[in-house]
N, C-alpha and C positions, 0 to 999 in steps of 0.2 A: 376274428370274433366280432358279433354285432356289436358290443360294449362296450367296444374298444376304443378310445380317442386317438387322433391324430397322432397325439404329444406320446402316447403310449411305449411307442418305437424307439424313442430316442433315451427312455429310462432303462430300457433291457440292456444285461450284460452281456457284449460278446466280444471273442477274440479276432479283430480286426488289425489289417496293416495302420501305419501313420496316415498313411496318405485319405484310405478310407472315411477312418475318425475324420479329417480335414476335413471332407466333403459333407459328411451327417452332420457336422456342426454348421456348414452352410446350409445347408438344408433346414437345420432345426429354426436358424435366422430367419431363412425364405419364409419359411414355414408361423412362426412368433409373427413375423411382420405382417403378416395376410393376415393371421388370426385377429390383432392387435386393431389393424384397419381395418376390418369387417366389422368389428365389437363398434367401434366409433362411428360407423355409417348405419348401426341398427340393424345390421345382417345377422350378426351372428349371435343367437340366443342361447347357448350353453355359459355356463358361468366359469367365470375366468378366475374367480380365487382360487380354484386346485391349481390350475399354472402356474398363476402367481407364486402358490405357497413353495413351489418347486423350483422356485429363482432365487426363495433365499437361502440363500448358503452363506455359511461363513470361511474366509480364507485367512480372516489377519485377529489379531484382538489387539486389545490397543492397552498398552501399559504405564504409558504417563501423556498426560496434554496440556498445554500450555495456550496463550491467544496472545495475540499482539497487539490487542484493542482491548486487553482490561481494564475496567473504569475502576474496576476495587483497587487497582496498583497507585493511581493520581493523588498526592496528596490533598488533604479536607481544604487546606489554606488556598492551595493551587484550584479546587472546586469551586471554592467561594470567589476566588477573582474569575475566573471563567463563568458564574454569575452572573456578575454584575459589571463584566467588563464594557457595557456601555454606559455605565456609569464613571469609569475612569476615562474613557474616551471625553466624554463631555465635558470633565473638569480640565484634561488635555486642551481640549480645541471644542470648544462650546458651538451649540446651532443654537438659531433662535427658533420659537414656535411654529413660524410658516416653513423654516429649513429643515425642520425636524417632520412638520405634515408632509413638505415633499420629498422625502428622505429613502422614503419605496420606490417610487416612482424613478427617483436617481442611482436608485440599485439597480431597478431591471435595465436602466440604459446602460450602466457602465457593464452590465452581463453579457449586454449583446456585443459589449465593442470589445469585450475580451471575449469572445466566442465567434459569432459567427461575424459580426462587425471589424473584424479582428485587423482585416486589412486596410480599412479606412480609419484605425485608430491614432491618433499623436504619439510619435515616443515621448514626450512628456508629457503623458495625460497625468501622471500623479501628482503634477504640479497644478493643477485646477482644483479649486478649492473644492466646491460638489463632488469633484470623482474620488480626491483622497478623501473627502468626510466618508461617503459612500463603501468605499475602499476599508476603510480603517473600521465600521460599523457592523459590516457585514463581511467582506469577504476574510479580513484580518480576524477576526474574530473565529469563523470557522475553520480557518485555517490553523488559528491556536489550538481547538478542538481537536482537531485531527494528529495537530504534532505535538500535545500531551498526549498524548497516548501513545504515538510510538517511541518517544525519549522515554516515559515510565515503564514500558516492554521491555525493553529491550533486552537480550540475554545478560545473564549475573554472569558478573566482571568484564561487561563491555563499557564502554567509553571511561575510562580511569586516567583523568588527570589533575596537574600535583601545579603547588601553590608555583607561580613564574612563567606556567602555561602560556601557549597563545591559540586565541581563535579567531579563525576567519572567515566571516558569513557574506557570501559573495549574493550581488542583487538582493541585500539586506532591504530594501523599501523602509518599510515602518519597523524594521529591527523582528518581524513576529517571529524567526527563527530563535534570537539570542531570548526573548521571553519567554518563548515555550521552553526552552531547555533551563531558564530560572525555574519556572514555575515546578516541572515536570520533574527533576533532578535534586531535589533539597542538598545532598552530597556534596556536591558540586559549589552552591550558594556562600559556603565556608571558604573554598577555593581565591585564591588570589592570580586571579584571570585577566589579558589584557585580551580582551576581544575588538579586531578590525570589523567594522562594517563597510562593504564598498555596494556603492550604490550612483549610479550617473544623474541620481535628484538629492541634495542635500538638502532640501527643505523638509523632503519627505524622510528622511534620516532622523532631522531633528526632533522632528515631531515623533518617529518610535521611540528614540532616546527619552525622549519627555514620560511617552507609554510607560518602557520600562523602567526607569525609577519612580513610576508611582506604582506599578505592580509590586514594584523589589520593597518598595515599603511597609505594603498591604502583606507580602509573601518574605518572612526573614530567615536569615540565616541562622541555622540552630543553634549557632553559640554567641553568645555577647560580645567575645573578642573577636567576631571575625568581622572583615570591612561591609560594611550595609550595599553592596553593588561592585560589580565589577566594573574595569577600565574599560571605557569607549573610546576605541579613537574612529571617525568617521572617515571613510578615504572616497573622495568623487572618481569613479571611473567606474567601466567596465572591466569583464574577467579580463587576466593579462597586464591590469596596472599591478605595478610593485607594492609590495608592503617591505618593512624595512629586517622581520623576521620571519624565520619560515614557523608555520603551524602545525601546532599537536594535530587541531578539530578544524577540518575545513567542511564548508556546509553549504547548502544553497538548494534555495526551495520555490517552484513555480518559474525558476529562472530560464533552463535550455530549452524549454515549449515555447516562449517567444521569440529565443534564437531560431531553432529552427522550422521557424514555422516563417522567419523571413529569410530564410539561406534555402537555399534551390541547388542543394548537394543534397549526394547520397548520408543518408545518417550515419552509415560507417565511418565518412571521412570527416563527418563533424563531429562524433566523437571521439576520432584518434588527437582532432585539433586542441579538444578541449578536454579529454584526460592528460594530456603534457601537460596543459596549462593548469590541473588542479594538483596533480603530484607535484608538479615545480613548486607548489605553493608551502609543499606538504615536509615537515622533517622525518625522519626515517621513523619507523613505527606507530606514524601516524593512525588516523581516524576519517573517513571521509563520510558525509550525509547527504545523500540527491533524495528531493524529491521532487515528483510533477504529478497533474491529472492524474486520475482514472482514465485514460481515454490510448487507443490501439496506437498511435503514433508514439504516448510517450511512455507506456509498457514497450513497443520496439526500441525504443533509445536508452530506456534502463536496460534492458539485457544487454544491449551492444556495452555499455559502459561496465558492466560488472564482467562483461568476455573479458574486458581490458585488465580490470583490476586482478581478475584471479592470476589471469598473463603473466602481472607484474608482481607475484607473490603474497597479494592479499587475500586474506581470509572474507569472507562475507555469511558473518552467522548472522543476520538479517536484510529480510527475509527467508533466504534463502533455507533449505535445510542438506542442502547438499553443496558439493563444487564441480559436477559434472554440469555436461550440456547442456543450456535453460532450454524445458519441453516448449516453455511458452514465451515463444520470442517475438509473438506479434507480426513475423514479417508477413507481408502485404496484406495485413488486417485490417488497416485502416482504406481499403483499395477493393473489399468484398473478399480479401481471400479469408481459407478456414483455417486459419493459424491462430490461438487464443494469446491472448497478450496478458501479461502476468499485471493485475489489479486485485484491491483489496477493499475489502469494504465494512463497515461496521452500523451497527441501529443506532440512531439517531436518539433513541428514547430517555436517554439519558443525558443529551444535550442540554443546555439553560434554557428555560422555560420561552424567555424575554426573544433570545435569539430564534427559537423555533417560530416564535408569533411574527416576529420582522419578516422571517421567510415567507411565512404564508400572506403576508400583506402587500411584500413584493413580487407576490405571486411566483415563485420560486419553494415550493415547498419540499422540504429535505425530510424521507423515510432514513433515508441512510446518506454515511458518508464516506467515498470512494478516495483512493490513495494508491499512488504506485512511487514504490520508493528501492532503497539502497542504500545498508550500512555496511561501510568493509573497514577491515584494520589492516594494517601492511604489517606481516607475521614472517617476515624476512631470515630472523634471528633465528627462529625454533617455529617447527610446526606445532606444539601446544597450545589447545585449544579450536583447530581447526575443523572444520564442522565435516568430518569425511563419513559419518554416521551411515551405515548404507536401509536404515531401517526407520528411518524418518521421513512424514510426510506433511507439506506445508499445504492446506485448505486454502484453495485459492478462490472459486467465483459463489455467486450466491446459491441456494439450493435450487436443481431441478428435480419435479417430480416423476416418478418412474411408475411402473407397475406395480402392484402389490402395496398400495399405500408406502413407496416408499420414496426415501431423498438421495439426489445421486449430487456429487458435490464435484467438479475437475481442481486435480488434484496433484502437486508437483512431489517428483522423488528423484534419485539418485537412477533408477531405470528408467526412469520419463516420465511421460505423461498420465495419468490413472484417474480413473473414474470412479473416486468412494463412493461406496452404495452403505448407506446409515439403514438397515433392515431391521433397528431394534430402538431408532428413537432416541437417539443420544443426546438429537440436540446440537450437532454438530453446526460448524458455520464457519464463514471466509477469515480467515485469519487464523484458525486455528492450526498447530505442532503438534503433529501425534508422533509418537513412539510406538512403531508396533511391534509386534511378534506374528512374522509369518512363517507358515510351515510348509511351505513351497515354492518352486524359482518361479519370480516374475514371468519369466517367457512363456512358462504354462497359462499366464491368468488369459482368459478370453478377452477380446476384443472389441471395442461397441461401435458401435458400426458406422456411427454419425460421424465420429472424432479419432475414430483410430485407438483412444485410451484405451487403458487395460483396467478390465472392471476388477475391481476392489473391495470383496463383502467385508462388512463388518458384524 
């Protein structure tokens, strides 16, 4: 028929073998992609919203969702010191007027020497007065940012511990692990807690310790009887030195990125070295928290470490939303290959006002903030509560735009990897737990052709 478009073919019903369907559906791609890249070179003048409108389909709906970077979750008291927590810095460890005007300027150097300067940096650069002021102004501070909001996420009846507890926050620096989990946790602030910090700088120890009892003063414990701050004890060394008990909550944050970024093994064998070394630390039904970068090498080392944990009978209901195969394991991401490395990210917009000005002055300016991380329990005893949900999907990268005015999000499950397609506007974003309800086996969903996922209408 003259009238008839291209796409036309591929909407009629017919009874065909499998094999056939397989090839019309390559065809229809062949076919999509020519169309797609004609429209964008100005070739092709028929209008693309009837196509469009014919892609969106829906396959799943979504029946409860949840984010791991809810700002509404953060306690008001924990808000207000994340505020003005360069105001507590100051009364900490005070600049003068000229250390404060160059106080930008000492961000972006100490950015480069943890980044791409990284190899020419001192293992005690924390011990320089400039780098930890610099340090403790700006990166600790974001860093707090980032880890309120995963301690206040975290799923209901995760990390539950009782007055006698021990915790041990390994590469502790300025302690910003054991303050964000003050701040983040009011629950917990009641708790009668002996927290280790190990750290190979005790000055810079001292100086978080100082932080967080003026935090814990400003942020109280909900009842009057309970102790105004938890037990510090500070230990010098690296992972592998001894503490004298083993621990509920072992933690460590920013830490295995500058191990392995000076060890010249495969990541496999440096994390088999250094999960012995965190479970040994660990009492039976423990709790463990890694976090590092947004960046492909330490998305590869977080999946390799949680392969381990699940191994060792841990549960990891964050992030994760399942216990099968992580789709996005990074490997040789960081080397050009197209393997997505599991990072998280959240809007900045709700960051402290004071902090977002610092960044733009140090020329570092933050839209969002990125985060690859890892909580697992060791659920040894009983599998209750173990996240095997086969209908759960964890929002992993920022939105990309699609045809049809729409947002396509990569997207991790229990069958792999998936490509949500938001066709109705939801509003969807990285960090976000859905619960769905699908009415058809994954293996049917179509394939996108960039990445292999399995597209996902919503």
């Amino acid at each position: 028929m003259a009238n008839e478009k291209w796409y036309d073919q591929f909407s009629k019903k017919k009874n065909s073998k499998i094999s056939e369907a397989k090839n019309k559906r390559k065809e229809f791609n062949r076919q999509r992609d020519a169309y797609f890249d004609a429209k964008r070179r100005g070739t092709e003048k028929t209008a693309g919203d009837v196509f469009c409108a014919g892609l969106k389909r829906t396959d799943a709906e979504i029946t409860a969702a949840r984010n791991l970077f809810d700002a509404k979750t953060i306690p008001a008291d924990a808000i207000e010191v994340l505020n003005n927590f360069d105001q507590i810095v100051q009364g900490v460890k005070p600049m003068n007027s000229r250390q404060l005007q160059n106080l930008p300027k000492d961000i972006r150097t100490l950015s480069h020497q943890l980044t791409d300067e990284r190899e020419s940096r001192h293992v005690s650069y924390m011990n320089a007065t400039e780098q930890l002021s610099a340090y403790l102004r700006y990166f600790t501070w974001w860093n707090l940012v980032r880890l309120t909001r995963v301690f206040s996420n975290l799923p209901e009846g995760a990390l539950k511990l009782s007055d006698g507890d021990v915790v041990l926050d390994i590469g502790s620096g300025p302690l910003t692990v054991v303050i964000a989990l003050w701040l983040a946790r009011p629950d917990l602030r009641s708790k009668k807690l002996t927290v280790y910090c190990m750290d190979i700088s005790q000055s810079t120890m001292a100086t978080g310790e100082d932080l967080y009892m003026s935090v814990a003063a400003r942020a109280l414990p909900s009842t009057a009887e309970a102790e105004s701050f938890w037990k510090i004890i500070r230990v010098k060394g690296e992972i592998g030195t001894p503490i004298r008990k083993k621990a509920r909550f072992v933690t460590c944050a920013n830490m295995f990125n500058e191990l392995y970024q000076k060890e010249h093994e495969d990541p496999e064998k440096i994390a088999d070295r250094q999960f012995k070394r965190l479970v040994d630390y660990a009492e039976p039904e423990a709790a463990v928290f890694i976090a590092e970068p947004g960046m492909p090498a330490a998305g590869r080392f977080i999946s390799i470490m949680r392969e381990r944990f699940i191994a060792a009978g841990y549960n990891v209901p964050a992030p994760c939303p399942h216990l099968k195969k992580c789709p996005m394991n990074g490997l040789h991401a960081r080397y050009g290959g197209s393997a997505k490395w599991c990072n998280f990210s959240f809007s900045t917009e709700d960051a402290p006002s004071k902090l977002l000005k610092l960044s733009e002055s140090a020329g570092l300016p933050k839209d969002r903030a990125v985060i690859s991380f890892l909580f697992a329990e060791n659920m040894n005893r009983t599998a209750a509560g173990r996240n095997e949900n086969q209908d759960r999907i964890a929002v992993v990268s920022d939105p990309i735009m699609l045809p049809g005015r729409r947002q396509g999000f990569y997207s991790c499950c229990a069958h792999g990897m998936v490509l949500a397609i938001d066709g109705r506007n939801r509003n969807l974003k990285s960090g976000d737990i859905l619960t769905i309800k699908i009415g058809k086996d994954f293996d049917s969903l179509p394939k996108d052709k960039k990445s292999g996922a399995m597209e996902l209408n919503f």
